[in-house]
C-alpha positions as CSV (number, residue, x, y, z in Angstrom):
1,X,110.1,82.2,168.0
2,X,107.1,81.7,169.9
3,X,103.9,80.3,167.6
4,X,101.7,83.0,168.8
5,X,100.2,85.5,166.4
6,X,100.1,89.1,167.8
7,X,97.7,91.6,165.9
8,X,98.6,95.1,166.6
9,X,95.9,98.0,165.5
10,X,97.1,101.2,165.0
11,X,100.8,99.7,164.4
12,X,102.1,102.9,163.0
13,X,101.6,105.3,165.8
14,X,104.6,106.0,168.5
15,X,103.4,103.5,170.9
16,X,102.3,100.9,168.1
17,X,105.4,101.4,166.3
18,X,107.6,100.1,169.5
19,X,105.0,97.0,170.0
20,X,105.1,96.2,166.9
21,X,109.1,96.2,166.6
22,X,109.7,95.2,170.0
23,X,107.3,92.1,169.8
24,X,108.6,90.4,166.5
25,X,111.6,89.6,168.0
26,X,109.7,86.8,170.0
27,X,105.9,86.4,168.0
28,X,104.3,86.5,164.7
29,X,103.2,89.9,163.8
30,X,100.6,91.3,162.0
31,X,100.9,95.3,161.8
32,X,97.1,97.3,160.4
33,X,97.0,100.5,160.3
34,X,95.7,103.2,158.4
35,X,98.9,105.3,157.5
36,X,99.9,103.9,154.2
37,X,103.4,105.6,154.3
38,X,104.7,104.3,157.7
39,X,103.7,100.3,156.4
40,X,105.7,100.0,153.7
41,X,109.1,101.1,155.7
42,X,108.1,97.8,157.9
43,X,110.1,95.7,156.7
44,X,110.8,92.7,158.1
45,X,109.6,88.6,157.2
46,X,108.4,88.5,160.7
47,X,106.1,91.4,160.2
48,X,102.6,90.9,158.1
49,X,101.2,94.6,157.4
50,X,97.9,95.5,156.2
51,X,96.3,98.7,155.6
52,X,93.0,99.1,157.1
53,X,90.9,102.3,158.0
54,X,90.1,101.0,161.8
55,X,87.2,102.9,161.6
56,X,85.5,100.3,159.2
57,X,84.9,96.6,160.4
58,X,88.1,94.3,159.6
59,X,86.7,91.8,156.9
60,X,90.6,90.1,156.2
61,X,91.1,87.1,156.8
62,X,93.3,87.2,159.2
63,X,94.2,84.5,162.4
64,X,95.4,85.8,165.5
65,X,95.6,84.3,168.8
66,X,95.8,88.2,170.8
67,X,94.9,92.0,169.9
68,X,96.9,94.9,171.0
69,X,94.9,98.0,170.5
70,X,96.9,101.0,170.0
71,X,94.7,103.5,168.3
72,X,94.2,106.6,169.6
73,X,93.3,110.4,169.1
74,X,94.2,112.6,171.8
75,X,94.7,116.7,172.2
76,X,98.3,116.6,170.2
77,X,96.5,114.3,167.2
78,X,97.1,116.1,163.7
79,X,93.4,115.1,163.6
80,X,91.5,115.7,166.3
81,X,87.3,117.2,165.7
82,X,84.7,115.4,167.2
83,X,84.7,112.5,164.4
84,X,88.3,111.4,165.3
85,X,87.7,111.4,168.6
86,X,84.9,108.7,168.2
87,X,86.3,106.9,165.1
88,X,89.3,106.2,166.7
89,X,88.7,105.6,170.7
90,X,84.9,104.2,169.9
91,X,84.3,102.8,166.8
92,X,87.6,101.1,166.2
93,X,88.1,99.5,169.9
94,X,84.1,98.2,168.7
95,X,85.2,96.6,165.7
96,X,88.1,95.4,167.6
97,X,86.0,93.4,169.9
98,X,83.5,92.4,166.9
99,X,86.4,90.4,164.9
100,X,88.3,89.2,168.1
101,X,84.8,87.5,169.2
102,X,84.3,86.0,165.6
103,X,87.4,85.1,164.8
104,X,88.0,83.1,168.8
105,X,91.2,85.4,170.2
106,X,92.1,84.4,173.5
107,X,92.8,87.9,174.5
108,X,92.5,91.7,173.9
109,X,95.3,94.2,175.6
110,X,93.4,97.5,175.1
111,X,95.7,100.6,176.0
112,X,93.3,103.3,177.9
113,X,94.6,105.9,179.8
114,X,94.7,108.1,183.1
115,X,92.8,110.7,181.7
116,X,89.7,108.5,182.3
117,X,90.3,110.0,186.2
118,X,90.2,113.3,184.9
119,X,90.7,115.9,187.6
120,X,91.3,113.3,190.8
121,X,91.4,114.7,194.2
122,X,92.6,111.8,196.1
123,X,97.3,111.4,196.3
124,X,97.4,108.0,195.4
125,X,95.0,107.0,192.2
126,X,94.0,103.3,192.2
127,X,91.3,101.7,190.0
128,X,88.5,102.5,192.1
129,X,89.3,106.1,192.0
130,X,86.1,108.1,190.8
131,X,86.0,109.2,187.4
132,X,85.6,113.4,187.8
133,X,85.7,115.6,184.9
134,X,87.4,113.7,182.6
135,X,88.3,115.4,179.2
136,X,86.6,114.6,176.1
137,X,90.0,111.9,175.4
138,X,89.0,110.6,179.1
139,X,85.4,110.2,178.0
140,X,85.8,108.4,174.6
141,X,88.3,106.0,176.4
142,X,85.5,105.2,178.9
143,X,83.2,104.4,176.7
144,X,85.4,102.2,175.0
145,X,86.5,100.6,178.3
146,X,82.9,100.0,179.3
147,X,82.1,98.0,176.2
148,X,85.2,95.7,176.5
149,X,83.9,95.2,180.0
150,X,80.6,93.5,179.1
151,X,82.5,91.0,176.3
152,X,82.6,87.6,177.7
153,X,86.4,87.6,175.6
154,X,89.4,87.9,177.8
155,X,90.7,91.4,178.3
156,X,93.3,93.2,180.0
157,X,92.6,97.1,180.1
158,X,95.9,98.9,180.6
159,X,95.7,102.8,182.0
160,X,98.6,104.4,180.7
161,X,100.2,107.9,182.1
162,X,102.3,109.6,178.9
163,X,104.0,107.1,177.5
164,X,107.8,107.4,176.5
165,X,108.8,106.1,173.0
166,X,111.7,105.7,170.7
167,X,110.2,108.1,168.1
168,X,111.0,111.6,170.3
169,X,107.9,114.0,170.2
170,X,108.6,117.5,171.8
171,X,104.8,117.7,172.2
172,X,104.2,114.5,174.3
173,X,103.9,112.9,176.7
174,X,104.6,116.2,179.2
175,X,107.8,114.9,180.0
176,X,109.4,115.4,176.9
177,X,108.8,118.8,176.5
178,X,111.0,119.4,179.7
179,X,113.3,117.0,178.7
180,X,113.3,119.4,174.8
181,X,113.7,122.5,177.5
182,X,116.4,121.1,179.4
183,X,118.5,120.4,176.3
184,X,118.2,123.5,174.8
185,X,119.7,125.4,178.5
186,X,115.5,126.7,178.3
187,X,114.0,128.2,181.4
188,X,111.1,126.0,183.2
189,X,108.4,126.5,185.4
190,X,108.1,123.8,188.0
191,X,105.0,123.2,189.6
192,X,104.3,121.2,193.0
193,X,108.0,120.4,192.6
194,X,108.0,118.5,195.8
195,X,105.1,116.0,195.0
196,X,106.0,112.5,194.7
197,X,105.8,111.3,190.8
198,X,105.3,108.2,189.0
199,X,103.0,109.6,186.0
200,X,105.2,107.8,183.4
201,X,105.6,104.4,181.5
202,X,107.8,103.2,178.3
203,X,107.0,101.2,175.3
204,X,109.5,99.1,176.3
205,X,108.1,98.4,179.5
206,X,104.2,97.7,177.9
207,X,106.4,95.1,175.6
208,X,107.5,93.5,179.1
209,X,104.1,93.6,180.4
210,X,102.8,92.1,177.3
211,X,105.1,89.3,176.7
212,X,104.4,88.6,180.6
213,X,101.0,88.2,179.7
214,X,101.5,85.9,177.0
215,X,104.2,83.6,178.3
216,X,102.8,82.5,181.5
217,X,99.4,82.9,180.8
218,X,98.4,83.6,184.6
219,X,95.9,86.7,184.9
220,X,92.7,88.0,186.1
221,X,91.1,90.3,183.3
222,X,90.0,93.7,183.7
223,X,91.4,97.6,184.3
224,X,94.4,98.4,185.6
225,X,97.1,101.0,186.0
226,X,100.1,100.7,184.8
227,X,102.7,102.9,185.5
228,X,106.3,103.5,186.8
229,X,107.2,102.1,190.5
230,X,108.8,103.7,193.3
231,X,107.9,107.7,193.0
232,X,110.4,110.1,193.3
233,X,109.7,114.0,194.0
234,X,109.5,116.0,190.3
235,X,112.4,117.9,191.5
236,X,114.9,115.5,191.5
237,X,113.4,113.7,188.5
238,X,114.1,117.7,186.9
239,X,117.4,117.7,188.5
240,X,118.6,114.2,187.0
241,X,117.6,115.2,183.8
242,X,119.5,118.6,184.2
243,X,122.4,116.7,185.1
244,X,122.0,114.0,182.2
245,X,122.4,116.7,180.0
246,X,125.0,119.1,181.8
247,X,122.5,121.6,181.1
248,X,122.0,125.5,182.5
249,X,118.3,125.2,182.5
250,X,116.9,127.3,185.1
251,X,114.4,126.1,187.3
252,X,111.3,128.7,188.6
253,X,109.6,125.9,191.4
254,X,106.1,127.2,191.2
255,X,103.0,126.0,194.1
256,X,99.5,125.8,193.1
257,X,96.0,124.6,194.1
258,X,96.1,121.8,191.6
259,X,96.3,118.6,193.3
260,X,99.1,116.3,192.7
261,X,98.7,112.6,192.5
262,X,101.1,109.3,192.3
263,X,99.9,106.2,190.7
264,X,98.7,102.7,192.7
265,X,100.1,99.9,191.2
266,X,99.4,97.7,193.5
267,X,96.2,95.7,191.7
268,X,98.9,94.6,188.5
269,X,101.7,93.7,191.1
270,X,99.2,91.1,192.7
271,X,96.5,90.0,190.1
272,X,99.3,90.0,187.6
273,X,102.5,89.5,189.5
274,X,104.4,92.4,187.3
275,X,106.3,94.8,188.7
276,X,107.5,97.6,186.0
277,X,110.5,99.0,186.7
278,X,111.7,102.8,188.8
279,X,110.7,105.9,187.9
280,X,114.1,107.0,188.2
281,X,115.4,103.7,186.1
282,X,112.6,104.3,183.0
283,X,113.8,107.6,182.8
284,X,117.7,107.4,183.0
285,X,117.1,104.2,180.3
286,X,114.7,106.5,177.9
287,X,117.0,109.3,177.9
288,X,120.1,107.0,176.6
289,X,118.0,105.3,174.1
290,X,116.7,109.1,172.5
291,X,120.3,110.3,172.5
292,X,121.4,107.4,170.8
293,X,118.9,107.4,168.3
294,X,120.0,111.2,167.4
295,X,122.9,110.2,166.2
């Protein structure tokens, strides 16, 4: 096992749950999170957990080399009024950076998201994309981004599309509620079927990212997309998943005004020289893995 100490914040939510699981196979984890419940089914000797309300400052005494931040509220949150919002994508991503500078981490991994484009107009979105009418979830994240931006610590800001994890939510990211749909032989509304589409990432793939990072040690800080490579048209995305399932799913293909955009990965394929894998190949791989785990 590699001697490096991973702390993971919000280690109990669908993304952090992955990290956290994903990661101990090679590093020394330690797991805080608020949710009291989902701790105590960690277990494993690899995995430290600590129950912390991320909202306060963290006063343990705790020694870790790199910080994952996985907290989050967002629109499908159980809790979600104005105080979450800022608790959870402010105040704790602040603390976050108050204890990493005091306590001499050599990195922070702080998962943002697209939303902080909000309504884009450009195809292709790369980091230098204008932020327009972002939601309030874009907003916070912003915010939260901006302050990690003027910390002399290392950083490496990842903006994630929906993220596809183990723990199946019907809900989120967008994709799984077509992917609920298709299973059940539901009707679906389709729209800009013939855009090109890379809006998606797995857990898995941040883990790959992440122990990238670690192990060679070779990056330039700052924001970057990270999403799925080689976009495919959202019809035949629609149509694989159809077929995965052998499903009768009817398909109404629907054109609007809304613009359509793919994601640039260019800036973490050349400042970071990591390439995450298909569109087509994170899918086909997340829909085996969610099947499997049904059973």
């Amino acid at each position: 096992m590699n001697n490096k100490t991973i702390l993971v914040l919000g280690a109990t939510g669908s993304i952090g749950r992955d990290l956290v699981t994903l990661l101990s196979r090679k590093y020394k984890i330690v797991a805080l999170s608020r949710n009291k419940n989902f701790l105590k089914k960690i277990r494993s000797n690899k995995i430290k957990t600590i129950h912390h309300n991320l909202k306060d400052r963290i006063k343990q005494n705790i020694k870790a080399d790199i910080l994952i931040n996985c907290i989050v509220t967002h629109p499908i949150s159980k809790k979600k009024n104005l105080s979450d919002y800022i608790d959870s994508n402010i105040i704790s991503p602040c603390n976050m950076i108050d204890f990493a500078r005091k306590k001499g981490a050599k990195l922070i991994i702080n998962l943002s998201s697209m939303t902080v484009y909000g309504k884009p107009k450009a195809k292709v979105i790369n980091e230098n994309a204008p932020f327009t009418y972002p939601d309030f979830l874009g907003i916070t994240k912003i915010f939260a981004e901006q302050v990690l931006e003027m910390q002399k610590i290392k950083f490496i800001n990842l903006r994630l599309p929906g993220v596809l994890c183990s723990n199946f939510d019907k809900q989120r990211p967008w994709l799984n509620e077509i992917i609920y749909k298709i299973k059940k032989n539901k009707a679906i509304n389709l729209y800009n079927p013939n855009s090109n589409f890379n809006n998606l990432i797995s857990s898995f793939e941040i883990y790959r990212l992440i122990c990238h990072l670690i192990d060679r040690n070779t990056y330039q800080k700052g924001n970057y997309n990270f999403s799925a490579t080689k976009p495919i048209k959202l019809i035949h995305l629609i149509e694989k998943i159809k077929e995965f399932y052998k499903s009768k799913s009817t398909i109404k293909k629907i054109k609007v005004s809304k613009n359509s955009f793919q994601i640039s990965t260019k800036k973490i394929e050349k400042k970071i020289n990591f390439r995450a894998e298909s569109t087509l190949s994170i899918l086909q791989k997340y829909l085996k893995l969610i099947e499997i785990k049904a059973y």
